[in-house]
DRENGU-496881 format. One record per residue (C-alpha): residue in three letters; x, y, z. Coordinates in nm, 4 decimals, decimal comma, padded with zeros to 6 digits. Example, Ala and Ser with C-alpha at 12.3 -4.5 7.8 and 13.67 -1.06 7.14 Angstrom:
<rs>
+-----+----------+----------+----------+
| res |       px |       py |       pz |
+-----+----------+----------+----------+
| ALA |  01,2300 | -00,4500 |  00,7800 |
| SER |  01,3670 | -00,1060 |  00,7140 |
+-----+----------+----------+----------+
</rs>
This chain:
<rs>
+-----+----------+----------+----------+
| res |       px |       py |       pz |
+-----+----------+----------+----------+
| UNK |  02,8063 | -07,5770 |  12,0848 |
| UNK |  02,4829 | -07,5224 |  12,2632 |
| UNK |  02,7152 | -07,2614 |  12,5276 |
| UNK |  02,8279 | -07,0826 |  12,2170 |
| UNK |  02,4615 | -07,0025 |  12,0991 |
| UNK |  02,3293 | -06,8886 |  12,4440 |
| UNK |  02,6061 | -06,5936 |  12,4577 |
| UNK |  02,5333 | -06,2615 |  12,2715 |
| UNK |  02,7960 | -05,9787 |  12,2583 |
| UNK |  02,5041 | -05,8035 |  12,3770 |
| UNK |  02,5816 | -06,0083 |  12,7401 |
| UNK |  02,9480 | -05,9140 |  12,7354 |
| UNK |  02,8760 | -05,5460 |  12,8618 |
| UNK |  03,1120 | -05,4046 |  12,5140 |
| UNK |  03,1164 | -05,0112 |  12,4920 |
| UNK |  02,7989 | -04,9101 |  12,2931 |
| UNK |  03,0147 | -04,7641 |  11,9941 |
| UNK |  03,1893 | -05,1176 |  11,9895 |
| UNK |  02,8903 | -05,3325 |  11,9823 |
| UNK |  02,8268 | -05,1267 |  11,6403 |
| UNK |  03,1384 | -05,2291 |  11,4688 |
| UNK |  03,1064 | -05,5697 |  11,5821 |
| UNK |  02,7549 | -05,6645 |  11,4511 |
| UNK |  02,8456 | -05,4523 |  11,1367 |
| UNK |  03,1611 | -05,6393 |  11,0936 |
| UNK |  02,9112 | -05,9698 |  11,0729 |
| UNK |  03,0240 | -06,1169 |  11,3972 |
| UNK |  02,6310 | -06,2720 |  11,5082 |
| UNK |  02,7157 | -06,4540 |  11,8445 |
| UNK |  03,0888 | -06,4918 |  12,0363 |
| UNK |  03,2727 | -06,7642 |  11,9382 |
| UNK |  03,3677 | -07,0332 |  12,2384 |
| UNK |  03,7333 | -06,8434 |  12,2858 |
| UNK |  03,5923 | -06,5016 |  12,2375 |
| UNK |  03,2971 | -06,5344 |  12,5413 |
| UNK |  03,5224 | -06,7183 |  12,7511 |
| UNK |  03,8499 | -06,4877 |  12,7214 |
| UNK |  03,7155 | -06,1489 |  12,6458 |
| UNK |  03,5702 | -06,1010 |  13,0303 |
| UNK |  03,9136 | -06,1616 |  13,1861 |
| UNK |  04,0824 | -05,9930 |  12,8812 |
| UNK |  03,8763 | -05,6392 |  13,0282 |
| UNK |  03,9519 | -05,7552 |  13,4202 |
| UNK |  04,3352 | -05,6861 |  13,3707 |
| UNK |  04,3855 | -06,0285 |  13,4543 |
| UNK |  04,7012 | -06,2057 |  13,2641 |
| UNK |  04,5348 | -06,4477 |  13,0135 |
| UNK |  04,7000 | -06,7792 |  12,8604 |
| UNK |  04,4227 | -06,8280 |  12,5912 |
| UNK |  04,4527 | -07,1822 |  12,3449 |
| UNK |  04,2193 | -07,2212 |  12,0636 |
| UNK |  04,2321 | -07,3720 |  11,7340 |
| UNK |  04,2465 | -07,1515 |  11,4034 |
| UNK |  03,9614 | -07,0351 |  11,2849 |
| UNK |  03,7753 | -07,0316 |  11,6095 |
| UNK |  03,7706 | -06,6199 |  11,6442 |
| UNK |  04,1190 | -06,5223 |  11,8529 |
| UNK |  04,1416 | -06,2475 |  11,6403 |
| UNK |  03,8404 | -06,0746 |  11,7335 |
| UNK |  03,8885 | -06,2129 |  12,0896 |
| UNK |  04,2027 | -06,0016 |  12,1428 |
| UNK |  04,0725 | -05,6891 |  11,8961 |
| UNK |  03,7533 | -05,6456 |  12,1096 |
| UNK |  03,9342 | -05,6416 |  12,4500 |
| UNK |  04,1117 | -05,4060 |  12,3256 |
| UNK |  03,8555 | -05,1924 |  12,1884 |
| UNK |  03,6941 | -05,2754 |  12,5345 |
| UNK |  03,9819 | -05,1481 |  12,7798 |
| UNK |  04,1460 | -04,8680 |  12,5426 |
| UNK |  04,0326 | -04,4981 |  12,6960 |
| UNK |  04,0487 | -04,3002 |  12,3963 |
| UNK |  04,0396 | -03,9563 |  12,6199 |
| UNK |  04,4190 | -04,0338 |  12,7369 |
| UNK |  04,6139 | -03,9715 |  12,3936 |
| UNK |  04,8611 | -04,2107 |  12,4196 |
| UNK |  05,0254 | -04,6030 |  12,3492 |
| UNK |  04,7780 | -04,8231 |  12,6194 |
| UNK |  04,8013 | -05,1554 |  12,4186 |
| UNK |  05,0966 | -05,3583 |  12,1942 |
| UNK |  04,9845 | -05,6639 |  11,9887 |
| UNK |  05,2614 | -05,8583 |  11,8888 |
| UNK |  05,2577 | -06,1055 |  11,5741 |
| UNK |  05,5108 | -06,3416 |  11,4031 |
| UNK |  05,4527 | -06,2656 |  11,0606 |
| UNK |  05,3639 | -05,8858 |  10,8602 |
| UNK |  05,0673 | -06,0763 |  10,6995 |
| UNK |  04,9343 | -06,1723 |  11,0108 |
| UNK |  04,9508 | -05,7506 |  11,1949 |
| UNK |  04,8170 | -05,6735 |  10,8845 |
| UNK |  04,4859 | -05,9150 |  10,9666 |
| UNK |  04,4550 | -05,7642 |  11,2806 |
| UNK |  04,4698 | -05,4115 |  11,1769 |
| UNK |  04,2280 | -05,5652 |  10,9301 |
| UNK |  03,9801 | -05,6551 |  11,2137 |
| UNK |  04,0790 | -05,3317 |  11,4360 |
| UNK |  04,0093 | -05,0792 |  11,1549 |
| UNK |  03,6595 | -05,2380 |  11,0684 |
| UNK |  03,5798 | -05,3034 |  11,4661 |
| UNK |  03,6408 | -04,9596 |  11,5364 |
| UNK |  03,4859 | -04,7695 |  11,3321 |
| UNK |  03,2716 | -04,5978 |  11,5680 |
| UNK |  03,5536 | -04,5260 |  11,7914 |
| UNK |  03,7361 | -04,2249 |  11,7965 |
| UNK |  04,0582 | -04,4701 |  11,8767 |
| UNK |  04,4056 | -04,4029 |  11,6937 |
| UNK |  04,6159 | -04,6748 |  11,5946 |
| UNK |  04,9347 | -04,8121 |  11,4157 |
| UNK |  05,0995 | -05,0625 |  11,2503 |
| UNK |  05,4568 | -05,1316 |  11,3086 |
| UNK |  05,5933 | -05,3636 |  11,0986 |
| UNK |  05,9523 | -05,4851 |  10,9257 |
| UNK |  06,0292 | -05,3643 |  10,5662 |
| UNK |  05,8158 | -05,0266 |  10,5939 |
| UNK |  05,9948 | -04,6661 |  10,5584 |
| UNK |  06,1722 | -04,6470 |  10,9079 |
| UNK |  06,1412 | -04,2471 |  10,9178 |
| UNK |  05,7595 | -04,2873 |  10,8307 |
| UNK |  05,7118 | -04,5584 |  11,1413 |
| UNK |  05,8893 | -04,2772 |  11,3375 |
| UNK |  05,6772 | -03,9814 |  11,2265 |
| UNK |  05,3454 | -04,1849 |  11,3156 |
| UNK |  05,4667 | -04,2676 |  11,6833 |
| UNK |  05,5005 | -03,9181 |  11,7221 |
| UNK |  05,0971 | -03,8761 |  11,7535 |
| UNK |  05,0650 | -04,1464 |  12,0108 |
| UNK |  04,8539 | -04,3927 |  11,8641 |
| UNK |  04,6077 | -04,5401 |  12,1499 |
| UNK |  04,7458 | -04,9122 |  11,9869 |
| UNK |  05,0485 | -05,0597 |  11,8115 |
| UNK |  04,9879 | -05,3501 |  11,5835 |
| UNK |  05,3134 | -05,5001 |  11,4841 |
| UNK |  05,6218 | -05,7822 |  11,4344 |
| UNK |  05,8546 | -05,7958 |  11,7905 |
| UNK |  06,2083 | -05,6773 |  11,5752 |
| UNK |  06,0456 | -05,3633 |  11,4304 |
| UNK |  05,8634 | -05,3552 |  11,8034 |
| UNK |  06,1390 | -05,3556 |  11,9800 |
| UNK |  06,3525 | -05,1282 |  11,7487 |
| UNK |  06,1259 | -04,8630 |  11,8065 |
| UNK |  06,0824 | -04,8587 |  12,1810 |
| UNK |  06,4815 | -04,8665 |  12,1929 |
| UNK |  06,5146 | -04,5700 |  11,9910 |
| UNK |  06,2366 | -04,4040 |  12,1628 |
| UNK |  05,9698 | -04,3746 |  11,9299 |
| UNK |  05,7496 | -04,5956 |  12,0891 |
| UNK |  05,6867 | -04,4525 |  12,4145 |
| UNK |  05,5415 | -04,8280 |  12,6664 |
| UNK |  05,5618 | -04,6091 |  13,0188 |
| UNK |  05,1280 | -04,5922 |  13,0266 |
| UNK |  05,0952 | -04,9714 |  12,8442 |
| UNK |  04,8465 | -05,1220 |  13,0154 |
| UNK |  04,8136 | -05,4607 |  12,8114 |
| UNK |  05,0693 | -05,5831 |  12,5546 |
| UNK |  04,8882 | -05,8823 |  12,3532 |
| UNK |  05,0588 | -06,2212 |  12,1840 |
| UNK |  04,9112 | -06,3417 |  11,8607 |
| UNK |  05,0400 | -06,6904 |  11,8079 |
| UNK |  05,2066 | -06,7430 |  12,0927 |
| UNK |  05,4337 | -07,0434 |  12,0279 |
| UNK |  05,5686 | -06,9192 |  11,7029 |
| UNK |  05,6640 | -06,5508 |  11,9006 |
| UNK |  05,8464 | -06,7714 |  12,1789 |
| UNK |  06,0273 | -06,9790 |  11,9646 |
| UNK |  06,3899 | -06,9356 |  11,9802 |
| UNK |  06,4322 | -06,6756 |  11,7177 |
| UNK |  06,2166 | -06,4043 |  11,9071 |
| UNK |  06,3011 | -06,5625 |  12,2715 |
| UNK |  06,5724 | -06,2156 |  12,3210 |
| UNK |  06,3469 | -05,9619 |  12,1590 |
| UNK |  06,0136 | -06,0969 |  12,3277 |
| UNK |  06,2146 | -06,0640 |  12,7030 |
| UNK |  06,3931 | -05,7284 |  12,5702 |
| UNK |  05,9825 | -05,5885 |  12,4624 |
| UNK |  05,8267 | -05,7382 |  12,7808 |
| UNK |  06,1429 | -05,6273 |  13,0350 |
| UNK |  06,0790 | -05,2268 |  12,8793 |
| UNK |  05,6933 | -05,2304 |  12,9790 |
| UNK |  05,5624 | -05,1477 |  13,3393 |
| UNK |  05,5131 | -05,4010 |  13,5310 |
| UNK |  05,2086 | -05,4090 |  13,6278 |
| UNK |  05,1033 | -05,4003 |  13,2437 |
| UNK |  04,8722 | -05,7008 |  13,1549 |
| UNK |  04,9793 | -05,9875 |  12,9305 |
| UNK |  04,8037 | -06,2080 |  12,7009 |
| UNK |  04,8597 | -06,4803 |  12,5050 |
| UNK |  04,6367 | -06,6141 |  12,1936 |
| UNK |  04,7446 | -06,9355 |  11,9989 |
| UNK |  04,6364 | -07,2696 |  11,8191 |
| UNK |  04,9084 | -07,4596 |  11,9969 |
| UNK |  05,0885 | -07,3866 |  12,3750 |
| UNK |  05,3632 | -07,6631 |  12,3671 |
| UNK |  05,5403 | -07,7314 |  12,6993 |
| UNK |  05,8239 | -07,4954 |  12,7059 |
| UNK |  05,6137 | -07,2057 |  12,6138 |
| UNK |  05,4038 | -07,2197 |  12,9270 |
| UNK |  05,7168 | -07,2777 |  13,0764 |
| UNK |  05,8936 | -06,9345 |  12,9637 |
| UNK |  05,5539 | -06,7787 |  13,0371 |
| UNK |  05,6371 | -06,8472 |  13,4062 |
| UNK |  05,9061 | -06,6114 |  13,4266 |
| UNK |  05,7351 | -06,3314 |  13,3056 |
| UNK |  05,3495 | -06,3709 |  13,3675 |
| UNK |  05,1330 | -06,2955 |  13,7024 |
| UNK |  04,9132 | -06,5507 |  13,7787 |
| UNK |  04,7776 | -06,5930 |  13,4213 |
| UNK |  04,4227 | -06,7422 |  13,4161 |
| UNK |  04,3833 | -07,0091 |  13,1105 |
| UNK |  04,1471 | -07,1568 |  12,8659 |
| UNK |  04,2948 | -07,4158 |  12,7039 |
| UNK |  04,1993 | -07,6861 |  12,4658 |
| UNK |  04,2822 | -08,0844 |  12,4798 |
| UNK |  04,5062 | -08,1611 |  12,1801 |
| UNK |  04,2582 | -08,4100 |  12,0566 |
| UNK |  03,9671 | -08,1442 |  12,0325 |
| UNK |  04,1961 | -07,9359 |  11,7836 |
| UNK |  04,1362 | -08,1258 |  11,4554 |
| UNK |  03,8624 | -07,8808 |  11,2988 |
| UNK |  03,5161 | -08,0650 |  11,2154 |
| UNK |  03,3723 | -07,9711 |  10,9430 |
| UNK |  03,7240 | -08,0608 |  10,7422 |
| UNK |  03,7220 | -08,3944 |  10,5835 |
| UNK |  04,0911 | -08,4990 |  10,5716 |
| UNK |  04,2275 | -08,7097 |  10,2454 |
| UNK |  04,5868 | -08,8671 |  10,1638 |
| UNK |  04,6795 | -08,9836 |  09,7988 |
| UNK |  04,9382 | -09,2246 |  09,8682 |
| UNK |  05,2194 | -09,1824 |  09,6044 |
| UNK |  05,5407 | -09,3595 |  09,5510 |
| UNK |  05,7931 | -09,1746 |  09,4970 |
| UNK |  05,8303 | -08,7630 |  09,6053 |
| UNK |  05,8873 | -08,6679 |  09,2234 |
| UNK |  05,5646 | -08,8132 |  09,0951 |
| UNK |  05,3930 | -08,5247 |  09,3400 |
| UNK |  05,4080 | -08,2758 |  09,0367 |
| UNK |  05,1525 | -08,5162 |  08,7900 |
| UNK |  04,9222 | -08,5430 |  09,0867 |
| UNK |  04,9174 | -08,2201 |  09,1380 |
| UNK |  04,8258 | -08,1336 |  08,7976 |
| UNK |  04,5692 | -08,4072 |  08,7822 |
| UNK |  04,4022 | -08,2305 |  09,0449 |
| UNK |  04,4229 | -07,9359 |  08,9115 |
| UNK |  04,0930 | -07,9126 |  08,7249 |
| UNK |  03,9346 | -08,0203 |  09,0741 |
| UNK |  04,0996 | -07,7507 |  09,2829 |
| UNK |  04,0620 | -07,4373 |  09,0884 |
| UNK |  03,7476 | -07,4277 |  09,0946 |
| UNK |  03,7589 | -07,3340 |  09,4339 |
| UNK |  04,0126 | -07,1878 |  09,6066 |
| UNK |  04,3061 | -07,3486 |  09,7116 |
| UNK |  04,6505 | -07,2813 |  09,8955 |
| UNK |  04,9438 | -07,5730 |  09,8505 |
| UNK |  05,2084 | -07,5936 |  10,1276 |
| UNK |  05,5586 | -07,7227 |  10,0582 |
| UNK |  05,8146 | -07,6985 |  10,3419 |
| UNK |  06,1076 | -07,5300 |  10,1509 |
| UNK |  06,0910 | -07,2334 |  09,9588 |
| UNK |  06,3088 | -07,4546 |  09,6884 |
| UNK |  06,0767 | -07,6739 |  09,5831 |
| UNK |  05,8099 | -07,3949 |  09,5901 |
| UNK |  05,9845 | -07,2184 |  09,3344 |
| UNK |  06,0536 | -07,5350 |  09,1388 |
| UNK |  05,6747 | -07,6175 |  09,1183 |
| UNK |  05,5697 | -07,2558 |  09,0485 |
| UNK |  05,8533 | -07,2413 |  08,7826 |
| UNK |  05,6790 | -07,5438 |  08,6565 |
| UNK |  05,3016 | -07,4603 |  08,6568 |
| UNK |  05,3687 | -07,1269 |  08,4875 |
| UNK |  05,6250 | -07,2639 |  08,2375 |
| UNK |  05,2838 | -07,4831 |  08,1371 |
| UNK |  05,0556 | -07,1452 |  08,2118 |
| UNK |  04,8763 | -07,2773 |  08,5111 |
| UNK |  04,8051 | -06,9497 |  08,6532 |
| UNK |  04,9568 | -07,0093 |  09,0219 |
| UNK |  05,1074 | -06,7421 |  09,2786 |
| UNK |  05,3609 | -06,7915 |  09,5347 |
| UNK |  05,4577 | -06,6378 |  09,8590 |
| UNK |  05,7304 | -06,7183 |  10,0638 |
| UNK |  05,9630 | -06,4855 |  10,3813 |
| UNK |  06,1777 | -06,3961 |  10,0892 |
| UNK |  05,9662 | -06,1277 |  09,9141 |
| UNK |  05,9663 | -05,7739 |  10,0371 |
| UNK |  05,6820 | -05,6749 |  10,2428 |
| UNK |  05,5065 | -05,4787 |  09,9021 |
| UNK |  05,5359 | -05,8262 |  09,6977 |
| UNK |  05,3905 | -06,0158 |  09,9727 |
| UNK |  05,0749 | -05,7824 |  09,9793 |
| UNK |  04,9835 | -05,7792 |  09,6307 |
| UNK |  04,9966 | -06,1987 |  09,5845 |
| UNK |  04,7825 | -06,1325 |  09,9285 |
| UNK |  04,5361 | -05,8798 |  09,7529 |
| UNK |  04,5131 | -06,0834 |  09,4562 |
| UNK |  04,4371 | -06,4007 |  09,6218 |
| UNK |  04,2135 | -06,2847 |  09,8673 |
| UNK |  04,0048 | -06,1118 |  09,6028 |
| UNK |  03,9627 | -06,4223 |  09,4280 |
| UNK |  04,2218 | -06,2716 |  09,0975 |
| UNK |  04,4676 | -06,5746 |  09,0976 |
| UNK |  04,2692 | -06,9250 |  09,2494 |
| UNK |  04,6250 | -07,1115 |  09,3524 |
| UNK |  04,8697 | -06,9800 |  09,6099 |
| UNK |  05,1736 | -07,1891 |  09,6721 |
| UNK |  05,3383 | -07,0895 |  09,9828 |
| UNK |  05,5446 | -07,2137 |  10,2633 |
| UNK |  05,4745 | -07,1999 |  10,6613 |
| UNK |  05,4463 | -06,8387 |  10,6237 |
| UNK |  05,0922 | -06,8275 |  10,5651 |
| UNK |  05,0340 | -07,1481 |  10,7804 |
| UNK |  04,8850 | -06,9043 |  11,0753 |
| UNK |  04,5526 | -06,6811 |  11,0881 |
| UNK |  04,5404 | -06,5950 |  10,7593 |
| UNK |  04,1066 | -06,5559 |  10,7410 |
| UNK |  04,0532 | -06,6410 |  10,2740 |
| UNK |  03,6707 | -06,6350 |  10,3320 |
| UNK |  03,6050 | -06,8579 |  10,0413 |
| UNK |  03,8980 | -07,1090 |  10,1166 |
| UNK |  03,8041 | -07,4568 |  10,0852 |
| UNK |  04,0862 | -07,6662 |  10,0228 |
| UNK |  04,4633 | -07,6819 |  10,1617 |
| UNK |  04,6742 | -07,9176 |  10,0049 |
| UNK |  04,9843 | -08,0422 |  10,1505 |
| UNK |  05,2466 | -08,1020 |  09,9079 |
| UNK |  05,5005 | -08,2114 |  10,1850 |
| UNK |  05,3873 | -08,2859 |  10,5063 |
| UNK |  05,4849 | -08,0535 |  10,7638 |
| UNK |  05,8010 | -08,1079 |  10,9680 |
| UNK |  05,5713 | -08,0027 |  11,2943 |
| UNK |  05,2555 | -08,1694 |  11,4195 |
| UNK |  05,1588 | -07,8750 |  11,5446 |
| UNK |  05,2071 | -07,7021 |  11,2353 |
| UNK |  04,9435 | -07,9675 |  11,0310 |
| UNK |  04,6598 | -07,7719 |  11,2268 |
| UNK |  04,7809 | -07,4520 |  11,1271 |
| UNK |  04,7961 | -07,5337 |  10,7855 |
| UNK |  04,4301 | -07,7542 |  10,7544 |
| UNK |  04,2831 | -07,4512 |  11,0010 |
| UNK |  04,3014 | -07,2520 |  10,6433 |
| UNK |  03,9854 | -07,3854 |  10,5575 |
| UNK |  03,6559 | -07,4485 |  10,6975 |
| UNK |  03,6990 | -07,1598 |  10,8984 |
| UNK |  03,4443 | -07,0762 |  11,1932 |
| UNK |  03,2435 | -07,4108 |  11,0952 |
| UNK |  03,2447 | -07,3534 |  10,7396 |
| UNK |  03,3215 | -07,7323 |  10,5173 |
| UNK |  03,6306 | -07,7632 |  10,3871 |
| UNK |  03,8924 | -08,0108 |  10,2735 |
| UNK |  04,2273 | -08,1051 |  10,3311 |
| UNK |  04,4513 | -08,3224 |  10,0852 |
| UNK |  04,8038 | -08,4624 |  10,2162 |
| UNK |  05,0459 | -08,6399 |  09,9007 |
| UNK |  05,2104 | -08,8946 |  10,1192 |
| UNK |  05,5228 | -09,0883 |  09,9748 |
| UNK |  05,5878 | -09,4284 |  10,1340 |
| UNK |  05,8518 | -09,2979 |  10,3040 |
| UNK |  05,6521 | -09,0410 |  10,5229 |
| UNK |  05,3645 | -09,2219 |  10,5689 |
| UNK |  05,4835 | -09,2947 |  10,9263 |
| UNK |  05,4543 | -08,9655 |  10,9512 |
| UNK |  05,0745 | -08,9674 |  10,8260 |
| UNK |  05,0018 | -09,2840 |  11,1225 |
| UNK |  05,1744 | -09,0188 |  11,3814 |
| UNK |  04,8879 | -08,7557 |  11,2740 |
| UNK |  04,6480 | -08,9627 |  11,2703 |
| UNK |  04,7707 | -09,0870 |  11,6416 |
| UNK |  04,8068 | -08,7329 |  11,7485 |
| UNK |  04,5196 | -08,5359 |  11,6625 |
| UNK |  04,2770 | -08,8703 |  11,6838 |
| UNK |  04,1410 | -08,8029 |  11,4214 |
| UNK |  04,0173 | -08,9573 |  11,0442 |
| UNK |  04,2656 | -08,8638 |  10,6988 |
| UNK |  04,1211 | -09,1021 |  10,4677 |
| UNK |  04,2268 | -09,1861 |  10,1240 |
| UNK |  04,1008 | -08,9751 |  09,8754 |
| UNK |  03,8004 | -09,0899 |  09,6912 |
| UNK |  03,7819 | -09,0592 |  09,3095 |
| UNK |  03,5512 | -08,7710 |  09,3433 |
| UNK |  03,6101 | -08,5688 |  09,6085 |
| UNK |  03,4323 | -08,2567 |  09,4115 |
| UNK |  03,1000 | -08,3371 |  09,6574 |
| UNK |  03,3263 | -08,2681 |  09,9887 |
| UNK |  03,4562 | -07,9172 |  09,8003 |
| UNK |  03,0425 | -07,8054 |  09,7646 |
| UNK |  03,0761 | -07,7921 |  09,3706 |
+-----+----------+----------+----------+
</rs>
């Protein structure tokens, strides 16, 4: 911690107009990923970055960018890539705020929005593209999106992009840019194969990466409630419930099925719970967004969608309803809360037959999940 403290963004040499929107965007001192990676982000250098949610990647890759853009040359410099709408909608989030005092232009190109509008933007040039690789790559096909002076193209969650659903469109996007073009890669979690594929198409990447075992958040106390059988998950759930809505609280199940059989539930009994899962349309998932985030609705039930990046200030409490299928997707999900040091809690409902799965956790992350106390309302800061 102590090398986090003694770095101001002051010390990173930012453009003078940037420095504004980052101290008036609240960021006091660089995170650990965001002193170490932003220096080679601005050298050019390819950049394999690893660290885990809620550290500041965000603003890592946002400020590089605002760093190396040249907003004199009126045209696309720099792509960043995400898996999920919600998650280009963060960063243009965290680009609109950061750059405030920049005369940049910028984009967002995302799946299920107006086609012809997408279109009609690209026509100005935007100095950035924000955006999901199918939409991304649709574009620059069709020649909208115009990559011959892209001088960095950026990916947000790394693992989840190179996973075998966007392998084709993620060597398609990176086989139309020049190549000499910079690329980066943010994520929680850089399993094996995905610093293998990054072989074939990176330049002697530098790379920050984090042990496995330092990932587990602190500042997250980790529970279990040990329960029988899966269908007695429901009672718990709404035994807890005067406990959780007090504070905010996201639930993840791992199929959208039994999502919509325990939101069907909870509102049949008027628990006032919203749900999100890659089956709305992009304007449904936005408003349960808006309304959570703004503190209207106190419960979101949602499936791995939201696992990554999603920044709920006042989030203090995940609960697992299942436990995930991935190991590497129990940080994503727990990295919800307690968010650049903040407390926070995490509560896993383990049946007997996945608590082998709870040991493997435990095993992998080395790290505590405790069973949960009768009052856990101290740990939650009520």
């Amino acid at each position: 911690m102590a090398e986090e403290e003694k770095v101001s963004f002051d010390q990173l040499e930012l453009k003078e107009e940037l420095l504004r929107g980052v101290y008036s965007y609240g960021f006091e001192n660089p995170s650990l990923i965001q002193h170490k990676s932003i220096p080679i982000f601005t050298s050019g250098k390819d950049l394999i970055a690893q660290a885990q949610s809620g550290t500041g990647k965000t603003g890592a890759f946002v400020i590089g960018s605002l760093q190396k853009v040249d907003p004199e040359q009126k045209n696309t410099q720099i792509i960043i890539i995400s898996p999920t709408r919600e998650l280009s909608r963060q960063t243009m989030t965290v680009l609109e705020e950061l750059s405030k005092y920049m005369s940049i232009t910028y984009q967002e190109v995302i799946g299920g929005t107006d086609v012809i509008k997408c279109r009609t933007d690209l026509d100005k040039s935007p100095n950035i593209v924000v955006g999901t690789p199918g939409r991304i790559l649709d574009m620059i096909s069709k020649n909208y999106l115009y990559t011959n002076n892209i001088s960095t193209l950026v990916f947000d969650e790394a693992d989840e992009i190179l996973s075998s659903g966007f392998k084709e469109t993620i060597h398609d996007i990176v086989s139309r840019i020049p190549e000499k073009a910079q690329i980066c890669l943010f994520s929680a979690t850089i399993p094996g194969e995905v610093l293998e594929l990054t072989s074939k198409f990176m330049r002697d990447p530098e790379s920050i990466l984090v042990k496995k075992e330092s990932l587990t958040l602190e500042g997250i106390k980790q529970f279990y409630i040990n329960i029988k059988v899966s269908d007695w998950k429901y009672d718990i759930l709404k035994d807890l419930y005067d406990t959780i809505s007090i504070s905010q609280c996201i639930i993840y199940f791992n199929s959208k099925n039994k999502l919509m059989e325990i939101n069907e539930r909870l509102s049949s009994e008027n628990f006032p719970v919203s749900f999100i899962h890659g089956d709305l349309s992009t304007g449904e998932r936005k408003e349960t967004m808006e309304l959570f985030k703004s503190g209207k609705t106190r419960i979101l039930l949602s499936t791995d969608l939201l696992s990554r990046g999603i920044d709920i200030q006042q989030l203090s409490l995940v609960i697992n309803f299942d436990l995930p299928k991935s190991k590497e997707t129990y940080i994503h999900r727990i990295g919800r809360s307690g968010r650049y040091g903040r407390k926070g809690v995490a509560i896993n409902l383990v049946t007997d037959r996945d608590s082998h799965k709870l040991t493997e956790l435990i095993e992998y992350y080395d790290t505590k999940i405790e069973e949960m106390p009768q009052d856990i309302s101290e740990y939650l800061g009520i």
